[in-house]
RODO-2510 file (C-alpha; in nm, 4 decimals, decimal comma):
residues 160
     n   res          X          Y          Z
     1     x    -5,0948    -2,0901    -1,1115
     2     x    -5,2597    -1,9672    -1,4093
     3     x    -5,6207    -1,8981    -1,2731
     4     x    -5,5193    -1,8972    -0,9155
     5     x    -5,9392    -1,8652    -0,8145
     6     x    -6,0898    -2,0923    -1,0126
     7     x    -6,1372    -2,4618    -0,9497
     8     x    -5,8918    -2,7451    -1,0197
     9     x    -6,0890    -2,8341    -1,2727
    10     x    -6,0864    -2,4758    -1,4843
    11     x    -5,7145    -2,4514    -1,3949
    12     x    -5,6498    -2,7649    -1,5040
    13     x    -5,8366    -2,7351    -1,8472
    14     x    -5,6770    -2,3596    -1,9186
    15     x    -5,3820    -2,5216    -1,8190
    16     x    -5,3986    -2,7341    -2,0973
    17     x    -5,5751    -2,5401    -2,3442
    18     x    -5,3099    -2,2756    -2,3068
    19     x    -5,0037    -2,4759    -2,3138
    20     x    -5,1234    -2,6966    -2,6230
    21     x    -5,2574    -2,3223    -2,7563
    22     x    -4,8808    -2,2316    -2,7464
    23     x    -4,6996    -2,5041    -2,8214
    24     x    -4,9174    -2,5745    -3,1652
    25     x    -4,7874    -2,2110    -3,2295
    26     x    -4,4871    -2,2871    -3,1778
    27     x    -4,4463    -2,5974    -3,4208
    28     x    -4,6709    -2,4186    -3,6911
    29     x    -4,3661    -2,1537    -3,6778
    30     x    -4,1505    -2,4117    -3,6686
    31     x    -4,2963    -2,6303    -3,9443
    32     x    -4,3164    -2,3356    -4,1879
    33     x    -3,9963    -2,1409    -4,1231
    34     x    -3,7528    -2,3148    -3,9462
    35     x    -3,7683    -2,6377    -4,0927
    36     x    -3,7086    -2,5399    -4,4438
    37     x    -3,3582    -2,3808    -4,3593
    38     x    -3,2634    -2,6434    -4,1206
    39     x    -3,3979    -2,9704    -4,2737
    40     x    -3,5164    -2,8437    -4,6380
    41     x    -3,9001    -2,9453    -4,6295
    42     x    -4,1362    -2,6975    -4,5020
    43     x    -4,3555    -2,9841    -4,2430
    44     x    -4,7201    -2,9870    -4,4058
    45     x    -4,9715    -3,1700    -4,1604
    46     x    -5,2534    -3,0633    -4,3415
    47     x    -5,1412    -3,2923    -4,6259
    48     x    -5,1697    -3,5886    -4,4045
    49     x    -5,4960    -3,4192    -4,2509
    50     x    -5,6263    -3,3985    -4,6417
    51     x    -5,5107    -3,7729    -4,7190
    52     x    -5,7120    -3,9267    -4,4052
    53     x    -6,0237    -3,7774    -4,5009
    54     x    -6,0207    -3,8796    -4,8164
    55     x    -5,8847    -4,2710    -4,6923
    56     x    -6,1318    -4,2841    -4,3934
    57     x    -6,4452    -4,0908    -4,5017
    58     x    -6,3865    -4,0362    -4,8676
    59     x    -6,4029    -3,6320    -4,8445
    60     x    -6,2134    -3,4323    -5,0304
    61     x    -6,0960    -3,1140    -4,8385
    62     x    -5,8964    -2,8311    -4,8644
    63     x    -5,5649    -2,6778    -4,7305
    64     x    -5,7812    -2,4255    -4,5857
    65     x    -6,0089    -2,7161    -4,4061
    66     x    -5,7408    -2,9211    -4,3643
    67     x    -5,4832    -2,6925    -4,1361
    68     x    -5,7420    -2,5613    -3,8653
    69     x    -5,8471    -2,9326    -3,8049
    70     x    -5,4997    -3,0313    -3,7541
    71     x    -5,4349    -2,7196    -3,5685
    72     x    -5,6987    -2,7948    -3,2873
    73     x    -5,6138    -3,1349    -3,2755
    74     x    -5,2441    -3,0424    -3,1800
    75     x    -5,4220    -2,7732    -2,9931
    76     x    -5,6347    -2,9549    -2,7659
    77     x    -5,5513    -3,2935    -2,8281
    78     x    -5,2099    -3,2753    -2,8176
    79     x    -5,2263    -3,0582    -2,4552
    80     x    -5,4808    -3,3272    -2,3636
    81     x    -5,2117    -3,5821    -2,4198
    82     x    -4,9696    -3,4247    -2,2833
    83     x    -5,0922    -3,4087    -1,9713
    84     x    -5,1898    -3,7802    -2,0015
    85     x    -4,8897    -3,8585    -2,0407
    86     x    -4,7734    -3,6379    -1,7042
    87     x    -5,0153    -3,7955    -1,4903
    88     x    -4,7625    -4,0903    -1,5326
    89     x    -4,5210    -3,8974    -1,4641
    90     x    -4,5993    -3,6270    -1,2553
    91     x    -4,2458    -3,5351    -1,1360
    92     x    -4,0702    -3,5597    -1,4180
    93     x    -4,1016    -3,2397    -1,7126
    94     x    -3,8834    -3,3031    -1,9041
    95     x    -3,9570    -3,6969    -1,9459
    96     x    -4,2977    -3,6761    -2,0059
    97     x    -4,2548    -3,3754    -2,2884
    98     x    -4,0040    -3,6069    -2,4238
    99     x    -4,2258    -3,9084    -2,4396
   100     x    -4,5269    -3,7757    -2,5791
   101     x    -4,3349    -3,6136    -2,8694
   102     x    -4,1809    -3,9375    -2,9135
   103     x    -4,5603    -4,1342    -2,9316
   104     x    -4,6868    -3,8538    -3,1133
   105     x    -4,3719    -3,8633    -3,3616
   106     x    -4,3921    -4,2413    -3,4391
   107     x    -4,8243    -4,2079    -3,4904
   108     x    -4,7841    -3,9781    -3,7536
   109     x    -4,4905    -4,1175    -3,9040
   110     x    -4,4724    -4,4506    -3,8315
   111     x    -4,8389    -4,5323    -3,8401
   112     x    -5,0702    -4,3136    -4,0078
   113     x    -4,8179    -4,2208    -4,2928
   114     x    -4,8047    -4,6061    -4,3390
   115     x    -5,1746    -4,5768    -4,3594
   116     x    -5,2215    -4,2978    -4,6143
   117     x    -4,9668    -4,4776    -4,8369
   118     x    -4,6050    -4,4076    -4,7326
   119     x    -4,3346    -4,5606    -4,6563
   120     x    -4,2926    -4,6499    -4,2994
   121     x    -4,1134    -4,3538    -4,1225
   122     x    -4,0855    -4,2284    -4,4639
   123     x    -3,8088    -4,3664    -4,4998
   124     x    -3,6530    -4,1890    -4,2075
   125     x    -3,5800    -3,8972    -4,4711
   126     x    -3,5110    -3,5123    -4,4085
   127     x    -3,8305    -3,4594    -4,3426
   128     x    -3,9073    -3,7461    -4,0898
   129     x    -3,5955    -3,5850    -3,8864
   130     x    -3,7763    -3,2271    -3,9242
   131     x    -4,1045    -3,4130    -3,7984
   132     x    -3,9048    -3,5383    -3,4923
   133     x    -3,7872    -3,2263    -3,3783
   134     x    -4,0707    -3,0487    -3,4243
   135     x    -4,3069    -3,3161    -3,2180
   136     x    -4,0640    -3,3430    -2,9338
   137     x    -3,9592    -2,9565    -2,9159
   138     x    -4,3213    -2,9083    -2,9230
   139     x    -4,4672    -3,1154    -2,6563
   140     x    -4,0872    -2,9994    -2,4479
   141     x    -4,2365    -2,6851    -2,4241
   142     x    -4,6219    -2,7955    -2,4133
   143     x    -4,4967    -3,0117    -2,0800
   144     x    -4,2939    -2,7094    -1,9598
   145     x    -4,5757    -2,4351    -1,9859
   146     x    -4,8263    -2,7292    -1,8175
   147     x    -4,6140    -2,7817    -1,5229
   148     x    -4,5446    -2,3855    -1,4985
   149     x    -4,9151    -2,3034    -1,5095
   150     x    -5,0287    -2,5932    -1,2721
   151     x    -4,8171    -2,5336    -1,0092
   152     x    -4,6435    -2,1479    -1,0667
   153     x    -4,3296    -2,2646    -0,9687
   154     x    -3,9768    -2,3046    -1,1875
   155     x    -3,8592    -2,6763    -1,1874
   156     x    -3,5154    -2,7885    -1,3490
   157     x    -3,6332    -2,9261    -1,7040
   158     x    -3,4096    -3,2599    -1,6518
   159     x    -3,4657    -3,3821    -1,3523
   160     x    -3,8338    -3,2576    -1,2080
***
């Protein structure tokens, strides 16, 4: 347990905070360093970020304004999904990591990139396939660390 003392409540909401805290790392790092040499794009979230503002409230923001929003929301909102996700599915890691990447994969590029302007999927191009395997690796380990820090026990990834 991460805050073995505290109530379920705290635990569950450091729980959370942490694992979506390290998993956002985690796909930032992957977005801007190991995409490019795998995939060729570097993945840019603050682009789509930049393009709903400007769609949905007709703001103009920056890069700078643009990549802290969409690093809390995969942050906190991501984690908070996550474990959404693992409340229907409480037994089972690995599925529910792989699930919410998947959801969270097909929003951005399936829906909101349709939304902004592109192509549906974008076309299912290099950088769609970057975009998958960051979402899903990142909400893998965001599931992982959650289950870890709930209940402070090691659980085979495939079939717990």
């Amino acid at each position: 347990m991460l805050l073995p003392h505290a109530s379920p409540r705290i635990q569950i909401a450091a729980s959370v905070i942490l694992a979506g805290l390290i998993g956002e790392i985690v796909f930032e790092l992957y977005a801007w360093l190991i995409s490019p040499l795998l995939f060729g794009p570097t993945l840019q979230p603050s682009n789509l970020v930049i393009a709903l503002a400007e769609k949905l409230a007709g703001l103009q923001i920056s890069h700078l304004t643009a990549f802290p929003v969409h690093f809390a929301i995969g942050s906190v909102g991501f984690g908070v999904f996550v474990y959404l996700i693992r409340l229907l599915m409480p037994a089972r890691v690995f599925l529910t990591g792989l699930v919410s990447g998947l959801i969270l994969w097909f929003v951005a590029q399936g829906m909101l990139a349709p939304f902004i302007g592109r192509s549906f999927m974008m076309d299912f191009g290099t950088y769609t396939q970057s975009s998958f395997v960051g979402h899903v690796g990142m909400t893998l380990l965001m599931s992982y660390l959650m289950d870890r820090f709930l209940t402070g026990t090691p659980k085979r990834l495939a079939t717990t």
